[in-house]
C-alpha positions in Angstrom: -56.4 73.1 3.7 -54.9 70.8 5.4 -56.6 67.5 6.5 -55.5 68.0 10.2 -57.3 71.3 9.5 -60.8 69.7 9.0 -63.5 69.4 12.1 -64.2 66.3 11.7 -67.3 66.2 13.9 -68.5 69.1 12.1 -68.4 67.5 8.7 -70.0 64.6 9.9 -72.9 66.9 12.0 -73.5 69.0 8.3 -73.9 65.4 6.7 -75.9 64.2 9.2 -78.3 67.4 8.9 -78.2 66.8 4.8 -79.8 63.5 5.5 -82.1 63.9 7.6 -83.3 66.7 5.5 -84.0 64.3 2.8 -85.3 61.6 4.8 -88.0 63.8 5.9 -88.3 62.4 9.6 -85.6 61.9 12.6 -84.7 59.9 15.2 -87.8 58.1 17.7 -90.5 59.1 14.6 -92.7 56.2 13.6 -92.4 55.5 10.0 -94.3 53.2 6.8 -91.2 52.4 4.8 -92.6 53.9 0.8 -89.3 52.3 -0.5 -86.2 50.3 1.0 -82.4 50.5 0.0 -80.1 48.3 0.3 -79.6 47.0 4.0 -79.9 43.5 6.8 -83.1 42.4 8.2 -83.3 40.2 10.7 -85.7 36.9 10.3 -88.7 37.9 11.7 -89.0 41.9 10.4 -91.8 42.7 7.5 -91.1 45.9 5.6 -94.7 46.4 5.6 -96.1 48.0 8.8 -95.2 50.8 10.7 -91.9 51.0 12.5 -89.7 53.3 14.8 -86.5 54.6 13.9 -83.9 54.0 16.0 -81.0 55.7 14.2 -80.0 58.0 11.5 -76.2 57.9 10.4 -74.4 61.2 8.5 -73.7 58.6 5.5 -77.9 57.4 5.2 -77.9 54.5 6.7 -81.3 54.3 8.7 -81.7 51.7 11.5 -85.2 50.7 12.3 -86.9 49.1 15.4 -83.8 49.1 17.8 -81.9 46.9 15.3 -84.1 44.7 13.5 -83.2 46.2 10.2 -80.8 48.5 8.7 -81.4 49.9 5.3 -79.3 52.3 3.0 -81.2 56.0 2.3 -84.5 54.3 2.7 -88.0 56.5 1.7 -90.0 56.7 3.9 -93.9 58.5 5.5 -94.1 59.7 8.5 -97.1 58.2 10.8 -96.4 59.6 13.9 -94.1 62.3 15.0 
């Protein structure tokens, strides 16, 4: 296969399905953070607490509370759907 061949958008929509799968919780759900990856945090965010999130890449990067953090394959438990 060539890679002009590839559907690009659909490789990145299967990802993006994967890992959200194994996050366990999606996009606008409100979330305790169990355990944090890798990421930036802004100043004033505490990983304890409950917080929204925001956005959920195809390569597990997880952004919580409209920007205030960004973590890498976070766990997490969902509080609120």
């Amino acid at each position: 296969m060539l890679s002009t061949q590839v559907d690009v958008k659909h490789y990145e929509n299967q990802n993006l399905a994967k890992e959200m799968a194994r996050l366990g919780a999606n996009v606008g759900d409100v979330v305790e953070i169990v355990e944090v990856g890798s990421g930036s945090f802004s100043s004033d965010w505490i990983k304890s607490g409950k917080h929204v999130i925001s956005k959920i890449t195809e390569c597990g990067h997880v952004e919580f509370d409209h920007g205030k953090a960004f973590c890498f394959r976070p766990v997490v438990r969902i509080v609120s759907a």
